[in-house]
N, C-alpha and C positions, 0 to 999 in steps of 0.2 A: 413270314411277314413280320413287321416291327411290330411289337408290342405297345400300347398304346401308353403306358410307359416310356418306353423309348421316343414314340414317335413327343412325345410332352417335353423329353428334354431335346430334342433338336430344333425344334419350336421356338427354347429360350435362348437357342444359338444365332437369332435373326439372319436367317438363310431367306435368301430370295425363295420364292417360290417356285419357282420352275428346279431350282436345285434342291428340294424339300421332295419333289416328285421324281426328278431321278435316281434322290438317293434311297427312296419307300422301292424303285425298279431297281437297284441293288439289294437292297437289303432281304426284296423275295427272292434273289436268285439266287443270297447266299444262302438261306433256310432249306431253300429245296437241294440246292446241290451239298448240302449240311447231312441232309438225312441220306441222298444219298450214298454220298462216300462211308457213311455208316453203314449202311447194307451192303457194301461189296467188302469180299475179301482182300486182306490185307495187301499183298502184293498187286490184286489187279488197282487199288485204289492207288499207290503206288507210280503204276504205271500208266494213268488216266491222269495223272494230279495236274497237268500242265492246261487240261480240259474246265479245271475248277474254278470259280472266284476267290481265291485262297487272299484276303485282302490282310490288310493292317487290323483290321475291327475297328469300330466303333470307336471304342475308349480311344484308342488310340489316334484317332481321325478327328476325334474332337479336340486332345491335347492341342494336334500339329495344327490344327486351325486355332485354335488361341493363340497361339506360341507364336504364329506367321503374322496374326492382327496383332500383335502388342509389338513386335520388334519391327514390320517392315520391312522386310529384305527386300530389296530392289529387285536379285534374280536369285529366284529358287532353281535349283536344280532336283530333280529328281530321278534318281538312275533305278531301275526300274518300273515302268509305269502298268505292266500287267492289264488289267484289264479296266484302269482308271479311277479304282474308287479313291483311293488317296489323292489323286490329280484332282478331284473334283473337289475336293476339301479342300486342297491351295490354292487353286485357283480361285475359288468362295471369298477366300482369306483374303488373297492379292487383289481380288475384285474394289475393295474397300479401302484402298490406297495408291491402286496403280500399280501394282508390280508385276510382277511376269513371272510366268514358269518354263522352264525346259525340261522334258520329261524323256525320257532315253529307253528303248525299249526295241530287244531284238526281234521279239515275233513283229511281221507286219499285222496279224489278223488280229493281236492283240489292239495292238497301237491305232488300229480303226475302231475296232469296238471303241477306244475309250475316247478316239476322235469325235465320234459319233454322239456321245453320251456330252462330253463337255460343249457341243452343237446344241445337244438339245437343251441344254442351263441355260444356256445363252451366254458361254463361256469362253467361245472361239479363240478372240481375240487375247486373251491372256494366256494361252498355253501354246508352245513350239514342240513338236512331237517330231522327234529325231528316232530313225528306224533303222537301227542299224548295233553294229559291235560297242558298248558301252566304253570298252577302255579304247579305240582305236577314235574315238571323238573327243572323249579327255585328251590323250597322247596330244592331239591336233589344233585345237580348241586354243584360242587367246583368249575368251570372256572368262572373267572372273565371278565370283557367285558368293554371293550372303547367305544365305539358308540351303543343307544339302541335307535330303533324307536319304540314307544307305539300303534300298529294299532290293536286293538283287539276289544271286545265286553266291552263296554263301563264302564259296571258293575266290570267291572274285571280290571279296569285299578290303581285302588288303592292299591288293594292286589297285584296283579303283584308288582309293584314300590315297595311295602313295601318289596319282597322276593328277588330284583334285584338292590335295592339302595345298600345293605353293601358290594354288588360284585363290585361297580363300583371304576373303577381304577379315581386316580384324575388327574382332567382333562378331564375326560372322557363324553360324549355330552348324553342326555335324549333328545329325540326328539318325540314329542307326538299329535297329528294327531289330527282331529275332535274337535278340540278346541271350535268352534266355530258355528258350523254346522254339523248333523241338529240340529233345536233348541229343539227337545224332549229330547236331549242328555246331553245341556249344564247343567242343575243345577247336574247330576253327573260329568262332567268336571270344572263346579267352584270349588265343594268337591276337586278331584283330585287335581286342580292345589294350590290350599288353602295347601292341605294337603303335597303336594311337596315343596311350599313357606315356611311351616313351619318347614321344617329341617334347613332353612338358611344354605343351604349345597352347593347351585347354586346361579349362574347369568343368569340370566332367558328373555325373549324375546319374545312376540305373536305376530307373523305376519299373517297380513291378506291375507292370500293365498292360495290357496284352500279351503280346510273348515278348515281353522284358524289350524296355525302349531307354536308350541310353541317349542323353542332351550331354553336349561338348560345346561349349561354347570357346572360339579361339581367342587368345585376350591380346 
């Protein structure tokens, strides 16, 4: 459960209430499924991981919610939506100006959990939960997008970028997760972020915060 610390500074984030309550019903899931992936062995944790709330954290859910109420994106994309706790942070955000989210996500059990969850905010109506192959909807897709968070299967975060850059409106923010951590991950995130630096199309930023969250903003 949140530490009452925690719970003080989400408090000063002027979150509706009802989303203060789903997020206290994330935050115990993540504690208890915390300790347990800590007692199982390595491999079987591993091989359960798909089972877990593995979210963006905190820090990082607060960033992306300031970031989304200062700039206003019209449509947030979010490819990856796992089990929602990020989506419920944007859609908070977009709540406060009218924007929309699209959130992209292969598991269907996933994508209802986090249906579920942004129902019970009372968030419905700001979020489109598209259940299905991530890049076979880019490929497809005519809407273009202002704000795009990159949380996906790490392999996949190249070609994504490559089918979701010529959509991006300018000005528009790339915000891209797991920079940094785990380290099994980083030499396909050096690729990635190489291969984003090398359009010279952003102004670009790695901060060390959660597992390393880099802002791109397109100019």
């Amino acid at each position: 459960m949140s530490s009452l610390a925690d719970l003080t500074v989400i408090s000063t984030m002027n979150l509706s209430k009802q989303t203060e309550l789903v997020l206290a019903q994330y935050h115990q899931r993540m504690e208890e499924e915390a300790q347990l992936m800590q007692s199982l062995p390595l491999e079987e944790g591993m091989r359960r991981r798909d089972e877990f709330l593995l979210s963006v954290g905190e820090e990082t859910a607060m960033l992306l919610y300031s970031l989304v109420k200062a700039a206003k994106p019209r449509i947030i994309l979010e490819i990856g939506t796992s089990y929602g706790y990020s989506t419920l942070w944007l859609a908070e955000a977009a709540n406060t100006y009218d924007g929309h989210v699209i959130s992209l996500e292969m598991d269907a059990a996933k994508a209802d959990y986090a249906r579920q969850k942004i129902r019970e905010a009372g968030l419905a109506d700001r979020v489109e939960f598209v259940v299905g192959d991530a890049l076979d909807y880019l490929a497809k897709t005519a809407q273009t997008f202002d704000f795009v968070l990159v949380d996906l299967w790490k392999e996949l975060y190249t070609p994504s970028f490559d089918l979701f850059f010529p959509k991006l409106q300018a000005g528009a923010y790339v915000i891209s997760d797991n920079m940094l951590f785990p380290p099994h991950s980083k030499p396909e995130m050096d690729v990635y972020r190489k291969h984003l630096a090398d359009t010279q199309a952003f102004d670009t930023v790695l901060l060390p915060i959660g597992s390393g969250i880099e802002i791109s903003k397109r100019r």
